[in-house]
C-alpha positions in Angstrom: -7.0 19.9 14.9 -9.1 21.9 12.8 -12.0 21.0 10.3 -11.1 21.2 6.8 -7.9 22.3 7.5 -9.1 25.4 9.2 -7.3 26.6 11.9 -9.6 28.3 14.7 -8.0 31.4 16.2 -10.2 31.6 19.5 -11.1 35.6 20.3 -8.2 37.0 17.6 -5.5 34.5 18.7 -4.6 30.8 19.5 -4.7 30.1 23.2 -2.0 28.1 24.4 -3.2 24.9 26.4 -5.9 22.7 24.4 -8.1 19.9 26.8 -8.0 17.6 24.8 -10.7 14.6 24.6 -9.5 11.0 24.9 -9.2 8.3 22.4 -11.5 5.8 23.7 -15.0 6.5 23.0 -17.4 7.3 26.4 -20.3 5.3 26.9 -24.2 7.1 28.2 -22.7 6.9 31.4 -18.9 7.5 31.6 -16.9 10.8 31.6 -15.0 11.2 28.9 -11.5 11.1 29.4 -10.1 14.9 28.7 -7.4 17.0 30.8 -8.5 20.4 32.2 -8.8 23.0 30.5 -5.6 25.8 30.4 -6.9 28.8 30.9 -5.8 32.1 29.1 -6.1 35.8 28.8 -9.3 36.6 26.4 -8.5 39.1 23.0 -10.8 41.2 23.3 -11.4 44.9 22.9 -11.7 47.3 26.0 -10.2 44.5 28.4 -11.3 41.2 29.5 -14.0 42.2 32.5 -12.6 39.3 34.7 -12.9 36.7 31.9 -10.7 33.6 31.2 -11.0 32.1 27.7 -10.0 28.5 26.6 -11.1 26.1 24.1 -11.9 22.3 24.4 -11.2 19.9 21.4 -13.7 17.5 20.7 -14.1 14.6 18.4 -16.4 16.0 15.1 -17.9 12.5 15.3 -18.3 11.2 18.9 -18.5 7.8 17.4 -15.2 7.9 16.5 -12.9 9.6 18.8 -10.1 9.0 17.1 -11.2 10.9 14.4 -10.7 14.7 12.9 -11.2 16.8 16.1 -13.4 20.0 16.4 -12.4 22.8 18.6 -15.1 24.2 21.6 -14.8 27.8 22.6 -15.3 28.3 26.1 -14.9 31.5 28.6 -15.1 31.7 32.2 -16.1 34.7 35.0 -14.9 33.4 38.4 -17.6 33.4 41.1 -17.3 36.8 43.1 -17.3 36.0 46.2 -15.0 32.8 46.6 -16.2 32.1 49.9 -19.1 31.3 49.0 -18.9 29.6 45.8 -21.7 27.0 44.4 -20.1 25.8 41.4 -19.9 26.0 37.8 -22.9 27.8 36.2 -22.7 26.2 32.3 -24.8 29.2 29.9 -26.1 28.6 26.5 -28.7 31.0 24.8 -29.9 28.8 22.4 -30.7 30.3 18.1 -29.7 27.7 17.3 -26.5 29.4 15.9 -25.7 32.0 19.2 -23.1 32.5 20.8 -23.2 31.3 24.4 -19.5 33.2 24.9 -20.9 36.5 24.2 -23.8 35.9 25.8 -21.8 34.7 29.3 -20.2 38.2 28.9 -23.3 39.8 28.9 -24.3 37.6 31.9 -21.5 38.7 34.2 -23.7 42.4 34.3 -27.1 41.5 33.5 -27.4 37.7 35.5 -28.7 39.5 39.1 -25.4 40.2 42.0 -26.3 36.5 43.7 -25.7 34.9 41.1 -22.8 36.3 39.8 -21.3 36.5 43.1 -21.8 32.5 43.4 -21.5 30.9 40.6 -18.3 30.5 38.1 -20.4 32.0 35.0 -19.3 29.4 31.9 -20.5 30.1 28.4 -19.3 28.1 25.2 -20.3 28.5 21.6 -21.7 25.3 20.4 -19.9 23.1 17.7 -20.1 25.1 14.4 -20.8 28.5 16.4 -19.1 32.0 16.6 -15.8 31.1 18.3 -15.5 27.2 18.0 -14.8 25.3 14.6 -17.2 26.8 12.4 -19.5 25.0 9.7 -19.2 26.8 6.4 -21.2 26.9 3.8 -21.1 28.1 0.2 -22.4 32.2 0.8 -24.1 32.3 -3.3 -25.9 29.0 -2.7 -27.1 30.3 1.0 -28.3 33.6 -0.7 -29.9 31.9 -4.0 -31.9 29.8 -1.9 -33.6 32.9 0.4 -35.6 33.7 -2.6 -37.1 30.2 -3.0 -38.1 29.4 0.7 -41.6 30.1 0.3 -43.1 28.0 -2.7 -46.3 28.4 -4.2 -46.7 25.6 -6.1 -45.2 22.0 -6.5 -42.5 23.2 -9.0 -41.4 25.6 -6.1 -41.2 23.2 -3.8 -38.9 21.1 -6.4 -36.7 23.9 -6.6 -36.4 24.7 -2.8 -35.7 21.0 -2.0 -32.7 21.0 -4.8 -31.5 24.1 -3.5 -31.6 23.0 0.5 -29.6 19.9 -1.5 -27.3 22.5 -2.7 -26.4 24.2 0.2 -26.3 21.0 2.4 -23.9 19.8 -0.2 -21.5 23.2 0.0 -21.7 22.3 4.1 -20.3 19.0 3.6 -17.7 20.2 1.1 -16.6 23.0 3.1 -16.8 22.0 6.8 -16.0 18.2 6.4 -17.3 15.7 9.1 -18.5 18.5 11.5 -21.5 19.4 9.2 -23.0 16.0 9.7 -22.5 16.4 13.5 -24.3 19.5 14.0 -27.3 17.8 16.4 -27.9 18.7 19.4 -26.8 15.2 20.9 -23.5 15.8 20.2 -23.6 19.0 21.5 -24.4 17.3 24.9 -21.0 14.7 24.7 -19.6 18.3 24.0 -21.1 19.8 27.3 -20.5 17.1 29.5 -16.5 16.9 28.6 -16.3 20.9 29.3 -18.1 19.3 32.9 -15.5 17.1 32.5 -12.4 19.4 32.1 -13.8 22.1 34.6 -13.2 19.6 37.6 -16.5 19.6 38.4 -18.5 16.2 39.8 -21.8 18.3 39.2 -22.9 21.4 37.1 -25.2 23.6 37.0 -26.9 24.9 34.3 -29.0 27.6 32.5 -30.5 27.3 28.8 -32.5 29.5 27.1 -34.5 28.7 24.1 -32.6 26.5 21.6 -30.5 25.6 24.7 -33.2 24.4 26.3 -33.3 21.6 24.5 -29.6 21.4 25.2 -30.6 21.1 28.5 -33.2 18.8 28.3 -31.5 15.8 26.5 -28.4 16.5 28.6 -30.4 15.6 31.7 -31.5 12.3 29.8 -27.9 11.0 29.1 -25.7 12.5 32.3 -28.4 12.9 35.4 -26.5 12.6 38.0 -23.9 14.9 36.7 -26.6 17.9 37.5 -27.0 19.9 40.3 -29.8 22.5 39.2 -31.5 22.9 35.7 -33.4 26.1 34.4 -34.8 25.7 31.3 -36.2 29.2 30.3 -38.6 29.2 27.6 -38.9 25.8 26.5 -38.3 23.9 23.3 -40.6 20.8 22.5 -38.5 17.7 21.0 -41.7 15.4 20.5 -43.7 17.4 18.1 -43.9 16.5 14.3 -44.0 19.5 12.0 -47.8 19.8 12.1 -47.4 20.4 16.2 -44.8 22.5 16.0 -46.3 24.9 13.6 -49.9 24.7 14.9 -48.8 25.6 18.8 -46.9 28.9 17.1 -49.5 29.9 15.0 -51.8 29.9 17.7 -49.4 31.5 20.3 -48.6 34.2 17.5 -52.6 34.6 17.4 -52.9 35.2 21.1 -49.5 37.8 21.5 -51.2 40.2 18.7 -54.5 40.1 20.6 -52.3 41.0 23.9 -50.4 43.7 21.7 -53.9 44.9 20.3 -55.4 44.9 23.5 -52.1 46.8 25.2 -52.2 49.6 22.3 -56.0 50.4 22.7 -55.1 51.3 26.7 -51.5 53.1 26.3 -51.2 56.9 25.5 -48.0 56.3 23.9 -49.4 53.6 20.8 -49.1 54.7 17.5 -52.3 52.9 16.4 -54.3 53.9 20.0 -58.3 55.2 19.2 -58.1 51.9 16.2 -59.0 48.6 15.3 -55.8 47.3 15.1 -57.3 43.7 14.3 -59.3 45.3 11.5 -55.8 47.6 10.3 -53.6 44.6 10.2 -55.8 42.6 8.4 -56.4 45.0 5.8 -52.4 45.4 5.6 -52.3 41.6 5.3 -54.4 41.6 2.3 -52.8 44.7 0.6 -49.7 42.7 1.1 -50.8 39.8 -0.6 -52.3 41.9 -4.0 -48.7 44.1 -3.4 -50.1 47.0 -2.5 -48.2 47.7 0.5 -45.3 49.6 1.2 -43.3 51.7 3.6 -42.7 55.0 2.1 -39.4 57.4 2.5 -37.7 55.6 1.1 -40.4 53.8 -0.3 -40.1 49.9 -0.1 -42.7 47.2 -1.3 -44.0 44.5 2.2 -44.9 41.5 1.2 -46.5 39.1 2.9 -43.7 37.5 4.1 -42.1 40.9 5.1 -45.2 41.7 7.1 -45.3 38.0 9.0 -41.4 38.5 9.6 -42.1 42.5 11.1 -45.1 40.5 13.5 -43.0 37.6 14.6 -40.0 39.8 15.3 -41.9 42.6 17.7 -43.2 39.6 19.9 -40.6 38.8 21.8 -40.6 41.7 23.9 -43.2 44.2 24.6 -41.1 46.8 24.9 -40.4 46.9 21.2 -44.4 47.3 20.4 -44.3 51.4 20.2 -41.7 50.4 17.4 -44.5 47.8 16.0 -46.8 50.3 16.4 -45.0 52.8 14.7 -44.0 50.8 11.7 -47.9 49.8 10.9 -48.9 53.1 11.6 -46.6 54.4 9.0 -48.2 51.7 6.4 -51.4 53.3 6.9 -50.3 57.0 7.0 -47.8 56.9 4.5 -45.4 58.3 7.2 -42.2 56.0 7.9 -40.3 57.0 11.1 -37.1 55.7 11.8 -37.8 52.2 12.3 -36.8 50.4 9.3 -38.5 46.6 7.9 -35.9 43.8 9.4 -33.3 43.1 6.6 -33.0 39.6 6.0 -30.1 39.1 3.4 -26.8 38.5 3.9 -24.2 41.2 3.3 -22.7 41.4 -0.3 -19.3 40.8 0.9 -20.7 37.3 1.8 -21.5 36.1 -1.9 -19.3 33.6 -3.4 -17.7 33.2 -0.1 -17.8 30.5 2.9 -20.1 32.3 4.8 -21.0 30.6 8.7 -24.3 28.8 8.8 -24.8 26.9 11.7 -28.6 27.1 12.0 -29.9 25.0 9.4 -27.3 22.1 9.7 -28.2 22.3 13.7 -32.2 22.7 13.3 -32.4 19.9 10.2 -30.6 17.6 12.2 -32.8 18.0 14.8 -36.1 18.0 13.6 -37.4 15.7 10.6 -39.6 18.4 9.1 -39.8 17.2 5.3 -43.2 17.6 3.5 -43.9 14.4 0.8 -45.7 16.9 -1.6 -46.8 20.5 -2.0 -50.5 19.3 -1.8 -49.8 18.5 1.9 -47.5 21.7 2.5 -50.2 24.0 1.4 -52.9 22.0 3.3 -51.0 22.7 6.0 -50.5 26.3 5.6 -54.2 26.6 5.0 -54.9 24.7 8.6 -52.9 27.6 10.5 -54.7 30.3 8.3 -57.9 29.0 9.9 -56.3 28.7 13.3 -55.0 32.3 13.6 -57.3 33.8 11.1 -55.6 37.0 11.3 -51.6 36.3 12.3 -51.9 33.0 9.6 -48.8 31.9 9.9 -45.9 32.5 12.0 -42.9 33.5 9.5 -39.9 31.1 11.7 -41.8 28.5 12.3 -42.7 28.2 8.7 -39.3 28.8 7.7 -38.2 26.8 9.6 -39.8 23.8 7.5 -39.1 25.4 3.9 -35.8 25.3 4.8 -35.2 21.6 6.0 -36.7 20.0 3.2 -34.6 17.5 1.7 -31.5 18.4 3.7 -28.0 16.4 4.3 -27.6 14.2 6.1 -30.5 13.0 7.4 -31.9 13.8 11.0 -29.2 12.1 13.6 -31.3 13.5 16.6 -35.1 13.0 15.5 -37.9 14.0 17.4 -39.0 11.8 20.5 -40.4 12.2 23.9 -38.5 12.9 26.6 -37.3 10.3 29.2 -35.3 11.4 32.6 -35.0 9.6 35.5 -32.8 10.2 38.4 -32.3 14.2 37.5 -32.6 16.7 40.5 -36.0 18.9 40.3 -35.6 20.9 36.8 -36.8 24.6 36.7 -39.2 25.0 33.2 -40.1 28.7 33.0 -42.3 30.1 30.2 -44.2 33.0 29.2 -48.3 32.4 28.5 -47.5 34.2 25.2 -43.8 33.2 23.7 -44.2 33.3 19.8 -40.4 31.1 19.9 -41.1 28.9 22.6 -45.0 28.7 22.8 -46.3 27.5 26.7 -47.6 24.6 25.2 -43.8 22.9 24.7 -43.0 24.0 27.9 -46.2 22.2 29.6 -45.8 18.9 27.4 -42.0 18.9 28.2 -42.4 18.9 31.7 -45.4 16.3 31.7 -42.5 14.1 29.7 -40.3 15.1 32.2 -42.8 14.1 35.0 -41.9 14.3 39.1 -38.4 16.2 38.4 -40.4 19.1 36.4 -41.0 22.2 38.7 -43.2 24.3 36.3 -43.1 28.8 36.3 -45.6 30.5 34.4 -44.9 34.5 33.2 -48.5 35.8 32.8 -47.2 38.1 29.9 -45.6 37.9 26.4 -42.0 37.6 25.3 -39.1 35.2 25.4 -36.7 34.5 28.0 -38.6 35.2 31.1 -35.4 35.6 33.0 -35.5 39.1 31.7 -38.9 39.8 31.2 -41.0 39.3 34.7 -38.8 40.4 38.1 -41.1 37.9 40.0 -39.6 35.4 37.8 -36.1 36.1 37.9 -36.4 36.0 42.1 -37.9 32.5 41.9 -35.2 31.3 39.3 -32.8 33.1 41.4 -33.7 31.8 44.5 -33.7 27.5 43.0 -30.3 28.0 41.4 -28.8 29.1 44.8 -30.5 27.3 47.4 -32.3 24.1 45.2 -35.4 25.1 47.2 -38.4 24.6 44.8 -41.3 24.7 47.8 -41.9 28.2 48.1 -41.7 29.1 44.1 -43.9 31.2 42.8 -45.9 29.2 39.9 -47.3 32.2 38.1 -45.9 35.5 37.7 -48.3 38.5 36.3 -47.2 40.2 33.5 -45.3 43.1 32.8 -46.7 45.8 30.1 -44.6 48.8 29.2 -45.6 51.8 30.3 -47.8 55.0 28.8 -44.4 57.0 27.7 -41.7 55.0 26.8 -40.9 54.4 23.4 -37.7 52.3 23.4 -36.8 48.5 24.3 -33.9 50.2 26.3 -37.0 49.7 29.2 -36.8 45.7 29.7 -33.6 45.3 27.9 -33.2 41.1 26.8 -29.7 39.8 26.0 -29.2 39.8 22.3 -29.7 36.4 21.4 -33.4 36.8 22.9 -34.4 40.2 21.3 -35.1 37.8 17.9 -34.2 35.4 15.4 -31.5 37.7 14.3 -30.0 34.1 13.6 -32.3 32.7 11.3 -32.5 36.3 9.7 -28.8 36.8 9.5 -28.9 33.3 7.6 -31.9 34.2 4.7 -34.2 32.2 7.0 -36.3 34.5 7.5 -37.1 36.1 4.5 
């Protein structure tokens, strides 16, 4: 049962065989009562690559099970060498608003040979997400509002808070219950009955990001149910909106200074022989009287064009001779091929349900709301002295525009964490992760306490798993043989080299390349 009366055709067509979740309502510490999954053949172009693909129904409201039902995507790669089979290996990538189906696909080829070979690879899109029940929301109202998620004075911020009403609204009109049951807790009752209809007495478990926090507040509720935990590049459930913005800001600060640094040393820069600190800051004002553009064709940055270009580039270093590039063509008049990050959604989206999932998921997170524009733009003036040249980092301050005065109110609000009785918990994070700044990945683990076994990647860029090869041994070596003595703590960091000029070097799964998300969705503007 479907949503709104939407039926859900899972990868192109309905799979036959539905688990199913029970009618009686499981308590922090109970399974909930579902049958197994039935697996089926997956729709997809060019052949299934070893995949099986199935979907879960779950209740919308976990409070009451009896009530309209949500279906789960999820899709399974068998462990390549039976033999020698771990267990279940549950994936999520995080956004929020990713797919963690496509992103198991990618896993089955880019997750290294042990891995693979060991684990049954198990990805599943998140209530609201890509292949399960979808939250919908009214396309027009999700475009009108793109335009007003930066205010400028307390009449802006009116505006912006009665369209975020808007759009909520359209959410709750379009996607019934489901939209106010987008948090994150209920994704974990969500994960733990796939546990449930996998067989499995344990899982283990890989989040990136977003799903970190996934990760996190499932081991709170089911800890025992865990056999190993990596959490790469950490999310921070305790900070107010002050927190979470100052820590990016001042990790945005510090991953321009590595990039500025990088590009005075490397052959291959764009901007190498300048003062890149002096350059952008000179672009940053120009941007702020509207005085600069990228010519051929030409097209007007502003300043929240330029934050969006910096935020983007840093989460991999690969894609700084592309950064490079892009300034370099702000100053010389010269665009190359790189084009400034679109954020709108496509025109065939207007006036249509369009899928939104990150908002309802993030807002019901996070209580983020501002009381006045007096203390919004106090804030914003803080972070501009904090990272006198970055100022402000364009998701994280999105990321606040866009929750104020959102429906329903936060179900899943910010708190610290408390586990006990979890196995040791992997938290790996870079020194410079504009996303995920270290600093949430050092106060999670201190919340976490004796099960935290912390990894440090002595570079910039999110998902470490891909970035740093010392990294992806150690987190390689704790999912297979739970050994956390002989990790590495720090890894050094990985620059690109003098020549390349493509990404194609250090390639991240797509869900960690950026917030294509929160662009896709007029988050970013």
């Amino acid at each position: 049962m479907a949503v709104g009366g939407v039926v859900v055709a899972l990868f192109g067509q309905l799979l036959a065989g539905t688990a199913v979740a029970g009618t009686k309502a499981a308590a922090p510490g109970e399974a909930p009562d579902i049958r197994p999954i039935t697996w089926g053949s997956c729709a997809w172009s060019g052949g299934t690559g070893g995949f099986e693909c199935g979907v879960i129904e779950v209740p919308a409201d976990w409070a009451e099970p009896s009530g309209p039902a949500v279906e789960v995507a999820v899709v399974r790669h068998r462990a390549g060498d039976p033999e020698r089979r771990i267990g279940a290996l549950l994936l999520n990538p995080g956004g929020p608003g990713a797919s963690g189906v496509d992103f198991a696909r990618g896993a089955a080829t880019t997750f290294s040979p042990e891995i693979t070979a060991r684990f049954d690879l198990v990805g599943f899109d998140p209530r609201g997400i890509g292949r399960s029940t979808p939250v919908r929301c009214d396309g027009d109202l999700v475009n009108a509002r793109r335009a007003l998620l930066q205010p400028q004075d307390e009449a802006g911020l009116a505006a912006l808070r009665q369209a975020n009403r808007d759009v909520s609204d359209s959410c709750r009109e379009l996607s019934g219950p489901l939209a106010d049951h987008m948090d994150t807790a209920s994704v974990v009752r969500d994960m733990d009955a796939i546990r449930a209809a996998l067989g499995e007495r344990r899982i283990s478990y890989y989040g990136a990001s977003y799903g970190t926090l996934i990760g996190q507040q499932y081991a709170e509720r089911y800890p025992r149910r865990l056999r190993a935990m990596v959490l790469d590049s950490n999310m921070d459930h305790s900070l107010d909106a002050r927190g979470l913005l100052r820590t990016r800001a001042e990790t945005l600060e510090g991953a321009f200074g590595q990039f500025a640094e990088w590009c005075g040393r490397t052959a291959g820069c764009a901007l190498r022989g300048r003062d890149v600190p002096a350059l952008y800051d000179s672009f940053y004002r120009r941007a702020e009287a509207g005085e600069l553009a990228l010519p051929n064709p030409h097209r007007p940055v502003t300043v929240q064009t330029l934050r969006s270009i910096t935020f983007s580039h840093m989460y991999n270093p690969a894609d700084w001779y592309s950064f490079a590039t892009i300034l370099a063509s702000m100053d010389e008049g010269t665009a190359g091929t790189d084009t400034v990050p679109d954020s709108a959604l496509t025109a065939a989206a207007a006036g249509t349900p369009v899928t939104f999932p990150y908002s309802p998921v993030l807002c019901q997170d996070y209580d983020l709301d501002m009381p006045s524009y007096a203390t919004m733009a106090g804030l914003q003036q803080e972070l501009a002295q904090l990272a006198p040249l970055t100022r402000l980092p364009s998701l994280g301050w999105s990321d606040l525009t866009g929750c104020q005065n959102w429906t329903p109110r936060v179900a899943n609000p910010q708190r610290p964490l408390h586990i006990e009785g979890a196995p040791p918990i992997l938290l790996a994070n870079s020194r410079w992760d504009v996303a995920t700044p270290h600093a949430w990945a050092a106060n999670a683990a201190r919340q976490i306490g004796r099960e935290a076994v912390s990894l440090t990647y002595e570079g910039v860029g999110h998902g470490v798993y891909w970035l740093s090869p010392c990294a992806r041994g150690a987190i390689d070596t704790y999912l297979t043989t739970l050994d956390t003595t002989s990790l590495a703590t720090h890894c050094p960091p990985a620059w690109p080299g003098a020549t390349s000029t493509s990404s194609t070097d250090n390639p991240l799964p797509t869900p960690l390349t950026g917030p294509p998300a929160a662009r896709a969705e007029g988050v970013i503007p």
